[in-house]
VEXDREN-2710 file (C-alpha; in Angstrom, 1 decimal):
% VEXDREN-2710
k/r/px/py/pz
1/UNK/168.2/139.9/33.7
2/UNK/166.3/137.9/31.4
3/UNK/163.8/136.4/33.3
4/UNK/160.2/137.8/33.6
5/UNK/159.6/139.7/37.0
6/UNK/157.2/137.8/38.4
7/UNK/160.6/135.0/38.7
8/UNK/162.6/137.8/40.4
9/UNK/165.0/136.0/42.7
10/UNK/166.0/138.9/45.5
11/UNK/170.2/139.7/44.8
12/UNK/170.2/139.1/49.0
13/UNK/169.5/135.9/48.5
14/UNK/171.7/134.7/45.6
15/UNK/174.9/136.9/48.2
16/UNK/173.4/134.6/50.9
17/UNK/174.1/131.5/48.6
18/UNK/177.6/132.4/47.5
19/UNK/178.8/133.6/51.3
20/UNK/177.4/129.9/52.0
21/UNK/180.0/128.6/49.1
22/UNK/182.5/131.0/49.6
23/UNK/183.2/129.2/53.1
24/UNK/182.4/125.8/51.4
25/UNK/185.6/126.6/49.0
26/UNK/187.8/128.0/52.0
27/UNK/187.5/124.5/53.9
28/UNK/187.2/122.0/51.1
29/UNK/191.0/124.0/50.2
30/UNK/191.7/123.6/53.9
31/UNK/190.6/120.2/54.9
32/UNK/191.3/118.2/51.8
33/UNK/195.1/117.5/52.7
34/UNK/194.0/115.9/56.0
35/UNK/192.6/112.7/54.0
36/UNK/194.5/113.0/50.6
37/UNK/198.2/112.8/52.5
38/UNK/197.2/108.9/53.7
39/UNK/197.4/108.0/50.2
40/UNK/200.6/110.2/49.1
41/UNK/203.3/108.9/51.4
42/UNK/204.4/105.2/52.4
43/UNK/202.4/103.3/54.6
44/UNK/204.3/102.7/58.1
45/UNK/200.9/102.0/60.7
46/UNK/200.4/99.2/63.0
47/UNK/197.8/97.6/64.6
48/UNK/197.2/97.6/68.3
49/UNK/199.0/94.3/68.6
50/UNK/201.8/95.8/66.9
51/UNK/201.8/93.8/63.9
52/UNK/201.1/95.8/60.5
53/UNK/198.0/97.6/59.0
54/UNK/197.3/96.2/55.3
55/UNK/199.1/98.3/53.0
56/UNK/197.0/100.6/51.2
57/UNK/197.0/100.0/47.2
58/UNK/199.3/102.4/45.8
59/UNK/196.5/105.5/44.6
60/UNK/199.7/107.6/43.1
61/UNK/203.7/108.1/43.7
62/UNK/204.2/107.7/47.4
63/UNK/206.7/109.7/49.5
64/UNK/208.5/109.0/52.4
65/UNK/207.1/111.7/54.7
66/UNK/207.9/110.9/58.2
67/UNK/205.5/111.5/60.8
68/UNK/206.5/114.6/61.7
69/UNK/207.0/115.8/58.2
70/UNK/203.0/114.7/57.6
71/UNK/202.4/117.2/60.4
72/UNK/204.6/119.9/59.1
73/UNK/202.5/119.8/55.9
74/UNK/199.2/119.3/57.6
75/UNK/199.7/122.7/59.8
76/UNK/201.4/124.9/57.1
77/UNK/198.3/126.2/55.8
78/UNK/197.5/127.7/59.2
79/UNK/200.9/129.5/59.2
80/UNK/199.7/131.5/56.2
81/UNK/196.3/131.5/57.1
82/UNK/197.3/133.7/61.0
83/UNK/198.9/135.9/59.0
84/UNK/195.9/137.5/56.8
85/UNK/193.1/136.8/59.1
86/UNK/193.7/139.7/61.0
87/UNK/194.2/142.4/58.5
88/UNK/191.7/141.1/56.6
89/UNK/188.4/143.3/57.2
90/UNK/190.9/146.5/56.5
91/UNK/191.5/145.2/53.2
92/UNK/188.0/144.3/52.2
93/UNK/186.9/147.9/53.5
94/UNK/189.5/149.4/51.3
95/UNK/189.9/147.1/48.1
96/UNK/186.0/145.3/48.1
97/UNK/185.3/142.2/50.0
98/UNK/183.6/141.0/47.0
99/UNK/187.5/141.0/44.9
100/UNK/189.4/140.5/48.0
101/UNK/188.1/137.1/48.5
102/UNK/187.2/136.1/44.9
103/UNK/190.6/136.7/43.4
104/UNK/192.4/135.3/46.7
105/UNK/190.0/132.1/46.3
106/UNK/191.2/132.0/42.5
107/UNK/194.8/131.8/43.2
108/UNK/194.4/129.4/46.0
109/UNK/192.0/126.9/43.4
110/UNK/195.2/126.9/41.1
111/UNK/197.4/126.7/43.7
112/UNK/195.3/123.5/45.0
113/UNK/195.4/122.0/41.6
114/UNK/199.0/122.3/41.6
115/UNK/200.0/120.5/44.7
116/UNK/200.4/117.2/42.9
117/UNK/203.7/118.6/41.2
118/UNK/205.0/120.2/44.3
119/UNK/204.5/116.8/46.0
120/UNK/206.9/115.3/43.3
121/UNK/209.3/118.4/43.2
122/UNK/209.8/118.3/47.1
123/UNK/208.1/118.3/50.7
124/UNK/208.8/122.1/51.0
125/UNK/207.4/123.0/47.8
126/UNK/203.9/121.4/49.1
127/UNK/205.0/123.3/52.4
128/UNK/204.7/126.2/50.7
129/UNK/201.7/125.6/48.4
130/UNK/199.7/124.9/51.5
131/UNK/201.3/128.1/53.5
132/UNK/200.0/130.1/50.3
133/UNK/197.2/128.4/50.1
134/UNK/196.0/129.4/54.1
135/UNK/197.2/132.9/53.2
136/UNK/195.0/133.4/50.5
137/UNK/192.1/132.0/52.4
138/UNK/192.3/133.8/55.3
139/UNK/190.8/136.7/54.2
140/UNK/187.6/135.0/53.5
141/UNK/185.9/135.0/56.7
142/UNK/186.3/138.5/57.3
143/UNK/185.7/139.7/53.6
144/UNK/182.1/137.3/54.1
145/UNK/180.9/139.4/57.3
146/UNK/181.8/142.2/55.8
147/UNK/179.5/142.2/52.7
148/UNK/176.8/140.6/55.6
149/UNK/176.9/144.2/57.2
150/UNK/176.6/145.6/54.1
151/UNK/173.4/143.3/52.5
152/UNK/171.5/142.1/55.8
153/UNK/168.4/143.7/56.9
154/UNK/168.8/143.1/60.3
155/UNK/165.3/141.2/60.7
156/UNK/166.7/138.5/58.2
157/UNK/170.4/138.8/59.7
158/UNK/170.5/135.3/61.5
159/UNK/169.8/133.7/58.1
160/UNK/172.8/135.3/56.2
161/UNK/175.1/134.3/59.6
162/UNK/173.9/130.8/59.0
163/UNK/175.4/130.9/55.5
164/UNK/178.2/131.3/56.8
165/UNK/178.1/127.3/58.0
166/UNK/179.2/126.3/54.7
167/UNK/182.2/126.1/56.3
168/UNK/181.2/123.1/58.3
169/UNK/179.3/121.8/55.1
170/UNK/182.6/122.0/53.2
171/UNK/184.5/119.8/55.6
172/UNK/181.2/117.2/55.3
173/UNK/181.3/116.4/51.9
174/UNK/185.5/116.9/51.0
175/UNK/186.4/114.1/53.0
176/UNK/183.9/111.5/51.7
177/UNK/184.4/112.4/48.0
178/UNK/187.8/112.8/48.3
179/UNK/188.1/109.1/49.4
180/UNK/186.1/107.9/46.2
181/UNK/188.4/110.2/44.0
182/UNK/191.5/109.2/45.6
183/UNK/190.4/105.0/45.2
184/UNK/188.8/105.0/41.5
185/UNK/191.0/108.2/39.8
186/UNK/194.0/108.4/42.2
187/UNK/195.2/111.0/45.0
188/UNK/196.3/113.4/42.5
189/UNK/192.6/114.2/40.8
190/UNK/191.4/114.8/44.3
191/UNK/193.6/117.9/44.0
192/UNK/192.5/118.7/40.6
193/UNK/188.9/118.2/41.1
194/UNK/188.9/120.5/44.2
195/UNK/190.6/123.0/42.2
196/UNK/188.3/122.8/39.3
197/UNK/185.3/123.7/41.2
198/UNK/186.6/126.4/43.2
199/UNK/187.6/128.1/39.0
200/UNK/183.9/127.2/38.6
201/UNK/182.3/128.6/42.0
202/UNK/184.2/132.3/41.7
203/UNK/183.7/132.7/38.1
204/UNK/179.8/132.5/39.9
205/UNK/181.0/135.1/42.6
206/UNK/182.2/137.4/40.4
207/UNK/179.5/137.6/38.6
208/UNK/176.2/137.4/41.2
209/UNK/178.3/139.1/44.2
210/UNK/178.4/143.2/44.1
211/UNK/180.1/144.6/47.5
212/UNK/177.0/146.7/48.2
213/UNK/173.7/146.7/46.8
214/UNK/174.0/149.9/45.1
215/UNK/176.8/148.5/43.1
216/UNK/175.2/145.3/41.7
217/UNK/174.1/146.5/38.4
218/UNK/170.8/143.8/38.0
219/UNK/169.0/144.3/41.5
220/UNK/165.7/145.8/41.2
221/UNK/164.5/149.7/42.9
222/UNK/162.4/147.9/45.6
223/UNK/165.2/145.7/46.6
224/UNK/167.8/148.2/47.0
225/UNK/166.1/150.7/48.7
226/UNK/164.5/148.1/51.3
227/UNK/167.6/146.8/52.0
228/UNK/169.3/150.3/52.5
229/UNK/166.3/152.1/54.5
230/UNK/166.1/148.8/56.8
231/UNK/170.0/149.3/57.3
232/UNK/169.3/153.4/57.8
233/UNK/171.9/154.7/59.8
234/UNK/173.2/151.4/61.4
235/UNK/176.5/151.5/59.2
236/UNK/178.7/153.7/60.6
237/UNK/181.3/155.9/58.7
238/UNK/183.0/156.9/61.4
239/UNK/185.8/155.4/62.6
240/UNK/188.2/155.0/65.9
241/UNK/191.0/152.8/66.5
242/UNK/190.4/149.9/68.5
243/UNK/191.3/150.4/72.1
244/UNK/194.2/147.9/72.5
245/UNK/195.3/149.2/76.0
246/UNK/192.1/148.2/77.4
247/UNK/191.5/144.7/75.2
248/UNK/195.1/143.5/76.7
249/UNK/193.6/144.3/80.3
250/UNK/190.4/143.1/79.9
251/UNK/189.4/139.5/81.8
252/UNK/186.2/139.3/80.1
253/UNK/188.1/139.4/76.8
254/UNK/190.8/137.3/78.1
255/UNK/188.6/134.6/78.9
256/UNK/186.9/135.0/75.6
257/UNK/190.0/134.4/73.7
258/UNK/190.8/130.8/75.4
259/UNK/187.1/129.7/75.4
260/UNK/187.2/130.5/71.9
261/UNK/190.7/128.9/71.7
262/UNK/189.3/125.1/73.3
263/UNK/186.8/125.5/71.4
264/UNK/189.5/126.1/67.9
265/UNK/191.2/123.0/69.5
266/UNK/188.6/120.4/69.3
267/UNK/188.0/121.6/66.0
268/UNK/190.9/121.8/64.0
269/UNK/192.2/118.7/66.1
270/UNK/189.6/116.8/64.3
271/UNK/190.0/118.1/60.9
272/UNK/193.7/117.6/60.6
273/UNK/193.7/114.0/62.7
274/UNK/190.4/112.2/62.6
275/UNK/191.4/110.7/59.0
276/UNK/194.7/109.8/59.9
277/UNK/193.1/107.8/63.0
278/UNK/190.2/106.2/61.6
279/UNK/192.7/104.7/58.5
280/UNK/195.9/104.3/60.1
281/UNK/194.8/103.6/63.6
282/UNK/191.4/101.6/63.2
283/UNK/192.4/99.9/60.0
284/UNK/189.4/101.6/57.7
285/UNK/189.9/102.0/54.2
286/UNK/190.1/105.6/52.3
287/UNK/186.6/106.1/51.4
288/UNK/184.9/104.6/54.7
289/UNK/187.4/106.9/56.4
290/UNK/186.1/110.0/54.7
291/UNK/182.6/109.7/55.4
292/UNK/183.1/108.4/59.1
293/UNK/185.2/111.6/59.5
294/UNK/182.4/113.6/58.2
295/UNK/180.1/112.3/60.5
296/UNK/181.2/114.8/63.6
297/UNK/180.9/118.0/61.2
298/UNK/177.6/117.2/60.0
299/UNK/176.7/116.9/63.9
300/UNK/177.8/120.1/64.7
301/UNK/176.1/121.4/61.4
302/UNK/173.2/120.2/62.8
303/UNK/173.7/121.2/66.3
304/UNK/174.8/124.5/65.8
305/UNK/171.7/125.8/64.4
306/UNK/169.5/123.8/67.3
307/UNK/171.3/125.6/70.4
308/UNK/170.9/128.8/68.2
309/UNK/167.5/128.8/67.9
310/UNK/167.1/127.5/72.1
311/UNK/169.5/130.3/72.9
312/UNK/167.3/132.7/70.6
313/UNK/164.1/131.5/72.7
314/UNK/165.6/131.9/76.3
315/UNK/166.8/135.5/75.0
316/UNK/163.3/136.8/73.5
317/UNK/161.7/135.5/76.8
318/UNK/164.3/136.9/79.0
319/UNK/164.8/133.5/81.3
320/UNK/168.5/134.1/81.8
321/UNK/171.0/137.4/81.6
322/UNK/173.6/137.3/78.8
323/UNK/175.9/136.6/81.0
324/UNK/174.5/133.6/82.6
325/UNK/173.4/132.2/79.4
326/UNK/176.8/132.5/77.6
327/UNK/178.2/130.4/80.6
328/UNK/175.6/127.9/80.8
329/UNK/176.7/127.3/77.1
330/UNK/179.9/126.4/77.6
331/UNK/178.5/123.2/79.6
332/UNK/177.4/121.6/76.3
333/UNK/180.1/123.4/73.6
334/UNK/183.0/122.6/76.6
335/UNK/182.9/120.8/78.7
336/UNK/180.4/117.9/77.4
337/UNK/182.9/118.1/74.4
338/UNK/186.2/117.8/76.9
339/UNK/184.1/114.6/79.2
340/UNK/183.9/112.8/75.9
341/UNK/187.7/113.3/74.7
342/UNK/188.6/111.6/78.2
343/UNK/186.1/108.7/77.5
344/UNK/187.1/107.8/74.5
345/UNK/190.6/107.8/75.6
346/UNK/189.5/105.1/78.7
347/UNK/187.2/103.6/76.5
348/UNK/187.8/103.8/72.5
349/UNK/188.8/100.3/72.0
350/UNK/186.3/99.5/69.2
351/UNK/186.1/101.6/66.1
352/UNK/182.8/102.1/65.6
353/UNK/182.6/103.3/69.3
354/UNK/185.4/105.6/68.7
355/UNK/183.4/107.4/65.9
356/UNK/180.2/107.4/67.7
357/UNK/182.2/109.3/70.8
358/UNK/183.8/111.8/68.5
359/UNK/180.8/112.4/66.7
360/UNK/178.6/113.1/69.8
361/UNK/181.6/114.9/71.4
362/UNK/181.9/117.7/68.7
363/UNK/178.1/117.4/67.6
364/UNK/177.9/119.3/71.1
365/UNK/180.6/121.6/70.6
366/UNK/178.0/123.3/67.9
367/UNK/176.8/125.4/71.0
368/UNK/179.4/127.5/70.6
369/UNK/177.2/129.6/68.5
370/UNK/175.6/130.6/71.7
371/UNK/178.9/131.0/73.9
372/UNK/182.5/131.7/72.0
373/UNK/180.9/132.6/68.4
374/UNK/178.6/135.3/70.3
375/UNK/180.5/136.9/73.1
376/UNK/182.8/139.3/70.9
377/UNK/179.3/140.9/70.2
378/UNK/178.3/141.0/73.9
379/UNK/181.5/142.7/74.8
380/UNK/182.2/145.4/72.9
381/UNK/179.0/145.9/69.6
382/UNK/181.5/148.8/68.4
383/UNK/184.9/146.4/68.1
384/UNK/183.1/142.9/67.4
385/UNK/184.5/142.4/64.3
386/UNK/188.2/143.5/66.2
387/UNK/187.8/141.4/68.9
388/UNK/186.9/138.3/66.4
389/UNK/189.8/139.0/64.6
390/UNK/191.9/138.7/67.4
391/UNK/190.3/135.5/69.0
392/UNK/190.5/133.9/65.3
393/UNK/193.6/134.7/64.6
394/UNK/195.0/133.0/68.3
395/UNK/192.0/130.3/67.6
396/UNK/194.2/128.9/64.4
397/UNK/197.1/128.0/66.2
398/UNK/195.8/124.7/67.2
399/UNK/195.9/123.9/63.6
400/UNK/199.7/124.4/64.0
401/UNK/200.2/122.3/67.2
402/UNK/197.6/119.9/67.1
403/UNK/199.4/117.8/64.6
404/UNK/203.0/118.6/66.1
405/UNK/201.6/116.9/69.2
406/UNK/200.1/113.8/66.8
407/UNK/203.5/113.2/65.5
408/UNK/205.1/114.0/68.7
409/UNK/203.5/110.8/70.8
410/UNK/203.2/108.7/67.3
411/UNK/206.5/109.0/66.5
412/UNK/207.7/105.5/66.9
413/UNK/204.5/103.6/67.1
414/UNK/201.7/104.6/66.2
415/UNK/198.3/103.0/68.0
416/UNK/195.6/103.8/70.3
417/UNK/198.0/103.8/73.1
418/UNK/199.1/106.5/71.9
419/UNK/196.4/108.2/70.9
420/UNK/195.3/108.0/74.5
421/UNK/197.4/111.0/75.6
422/UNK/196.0/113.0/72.3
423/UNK/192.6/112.6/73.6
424/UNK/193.6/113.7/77.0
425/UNK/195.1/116.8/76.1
426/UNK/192.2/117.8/74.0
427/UNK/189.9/117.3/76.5
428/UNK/192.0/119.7/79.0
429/UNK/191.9/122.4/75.7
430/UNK/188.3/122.1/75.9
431/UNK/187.5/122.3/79.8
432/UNK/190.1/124.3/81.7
433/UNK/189.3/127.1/79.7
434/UNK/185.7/126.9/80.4
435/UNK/186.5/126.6/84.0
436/UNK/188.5/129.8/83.3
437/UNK/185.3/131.8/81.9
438/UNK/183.1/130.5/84.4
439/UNK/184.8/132.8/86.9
440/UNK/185.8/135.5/84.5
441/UNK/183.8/136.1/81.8
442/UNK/180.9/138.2/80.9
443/UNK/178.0/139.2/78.5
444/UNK/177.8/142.6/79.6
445/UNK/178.7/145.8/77.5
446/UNK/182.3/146.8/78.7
447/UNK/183.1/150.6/79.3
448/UNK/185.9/150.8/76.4
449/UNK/183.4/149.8/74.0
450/UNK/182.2/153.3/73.9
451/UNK/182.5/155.6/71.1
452/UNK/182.7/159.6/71.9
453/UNK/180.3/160.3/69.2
454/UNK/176.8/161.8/68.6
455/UNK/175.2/159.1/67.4
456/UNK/172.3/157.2/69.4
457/UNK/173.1/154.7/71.9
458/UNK/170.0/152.7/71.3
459/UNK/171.7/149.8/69.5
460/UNK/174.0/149.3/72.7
461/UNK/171.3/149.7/75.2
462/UNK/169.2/146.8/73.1
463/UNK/172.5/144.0/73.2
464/UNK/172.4/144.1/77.3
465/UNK/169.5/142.0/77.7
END
């Protein structure tokens, strides 16, 4: 590069910077429909009393999307998005993580960009923009942990995971800008914006992100050869097919899946429905309703890394087993999460209480970085990234049915008596499955993780306590 040496900025750390956008793109993409669709189709809400919201000032062509044509739209990216997510990590072993999810981010930016004229061509065109759109983007995860394995000493590996929040960060900041856009440009330019900066974010990928660090042509000796004598023989080439038989048998893995699966509930409920509430329900305008619905992610941003670090401190001082630690976590990412959902259906009768409940009640559902997000690892070391592709795969549905069941009890009126039921079932999504791990699940190494090979065992040994 041209900078002098002594300004050398490690290649690790600009890969840890892009991983961080790289998920920042994937949910802006993902979550930006949730808040822009208020604005695109004709205004039908009512107020408690029944009598009518103030119409919204007309931010573009509106289109008369029924309720549970808004919720067809809303859960078509996850349709596409199922469908790659588990075939993902094959095809960033084989093709390059750092192409697989750089061109797939491309075509989804244009594809983004161009949802304004499949709005006014027809709803199924915007269907399958946003299908398209979730297909492209569910490689992203996958192709991001992969170059992690590949670029993370593993004294400095909780920082690159903690990139991989810019997930969360990318549902903070869409919704609040996207309600600006929509009110001084118009709904369509927060399409075109969005897809402008994703252009201007890969054409930075491509060019700072190398797959491995002996293929990025600018990193220095020292770098490289730290980075791949601190890996030394933890990257395996051999390979086995992932025992199936004994996953589909497994109760540890079972309750895995639908601990992770409440936990997929609560979130994507919130991401596709929490605009829609605040505006059309609690009578807030565009903008106030994009920054109030921000207000639960950044909690869980927040949170997330806090019960990290307290589950890293219990763990280096060997207070609690894995086990027992992984299920006293799910009090605070579960079932704290679930008792809130069922007070705010009791109790959410003024707005601003509504967003403080929902706020606390997924700013707690960040400790799932010490109970669903970590067990795959627990359970088998040799299939973790299997096993999360499995849970994540199942763990998207709710981004299907959540809004299926919004327009399902809104159909013919839509206010917080309504809603009540909504809240209830979420909070069910969140508990009974922790109820379910409580008795079933585990943190301990399971027999068909083991690989007949010769290689040490010493990195299994290490995970059980």
């Amino acid at each position: 590069m041209a900078f002098m040496p002594c300004f050398y900025v490690p290649k690790r750390i600009n890969l840890a910077i892009m991983l961080f956008m790289a998920c920042l793109l994937s949910y802006m993409m993902r979550v930006n429909l949730s808040i822009n669709i208020i604005a695109m189709v004709e205004d039908t809400s009512s107020h408690d009393n029944g009598t009518e919201v103030e119409a919204l000032p007309n931010y573009g062509p509106r289109y008369n999307w029924t309720q549970s044509d808004q919720a067809l739209l809303l859960g078509a990216y996850f349709y596409g998005y199922m469908i790659t997510s588990l075939p993902a990590g094959t095809l960033a072993e084989m093709l390059g993580a750092r192409n697989v999810a750089g061109y797939s981010c491309l075509v989804a930016g244009i594809l983004t960009a161009l949802t304004p004229a499949a709005a006014a061509w027809d709803k199924y065109a915007v269907f399958a923009v946003r299908f398209l759109i979730g297909f492209l983007n569910g490689v992203v995860y996958p192709c991001c942990h992969s170059l992690v394995s590949k670029w993370s000493p593993p004294d400095e590996k909780g920082k690159f995971v903690a990139s991989l929040m810019g997930g969360t960060f990318g549902t903070v900041i869409t919704w609040p800008i996207s309600g600006v856009i929509i009110e001084n440009l118009g709904w369509d330019w927060a399409f075109y914006i969005v897809g402008i900066f994703v252009l201007i974010v890969v054409a930075i990928w491509f060019y700072l992100v190398a797959d491995t660090p002996a293929q990025h042509s600018t990193i220095s000796l020292k770098e490289r050869e730290y980075i791949e004598n601190s890996l030394g023989s933890t990257l395996s080439n051999k390979k086995k097919w992932p025992p199936y038989k004994e996953l589909i048998l497994s109760l540890p893995f079972w309750s895995l899946m639908l601990l992770h699966y409440g936990s997929m509930w609560g979130l994507f409920f919130l991401i596709t429905a929490t605009p829609k509430f605040l505006s059309e329900v609690l009578g807030f305008n565009l903008s106030s309703a994009g920054v109030l619905s921000s207000l639960p992610h950044v909690a869980r941003l927040l949170c997330a890394f806090g019960f990290g670090a307290v589950a890293d401190w219990i763990r280096r001082r060997g207070w609690w087993s894995v086990t027992k630690m992984r299920k006293a976590f799910c009090l605070p990412s579960h079932i704290l999460p679930g008792v809130m959902l069922i007070i705010l259906a009791y109790f959410g009768r003024d707005p601003y209480v509504c967003v403080a409940i929902m706020t606390i009640s997924l700013g707690f559902n960040g400790a799932a970085t010490a109970s669903n997000l970590a067990n795959s690892q627990d359970l088998a070391p040799n299939y973790a990234g299997t096993l999360y592709g499995i849970i994540n795969c199942i763990g998207t549905t709710p981004g299907i049915f959540s809004p299926l069941i919004v327009a399902a009890f809104t159909k013919n009126e839509n206010t917080i008596d309504q809603w009540h039921w909504i809240f209830i079932i979420g909070a069910a999504a969140y508990i009974l499955p922790a109820l379910f791990f409580w008795v079933f699940g585990s943190g301990k190494i399971q027999k068909w993780n083991e690989v007949q090979t010769t290689e040490s065992r010493e990195d299994i040994v290490n995970t059980k306590l």
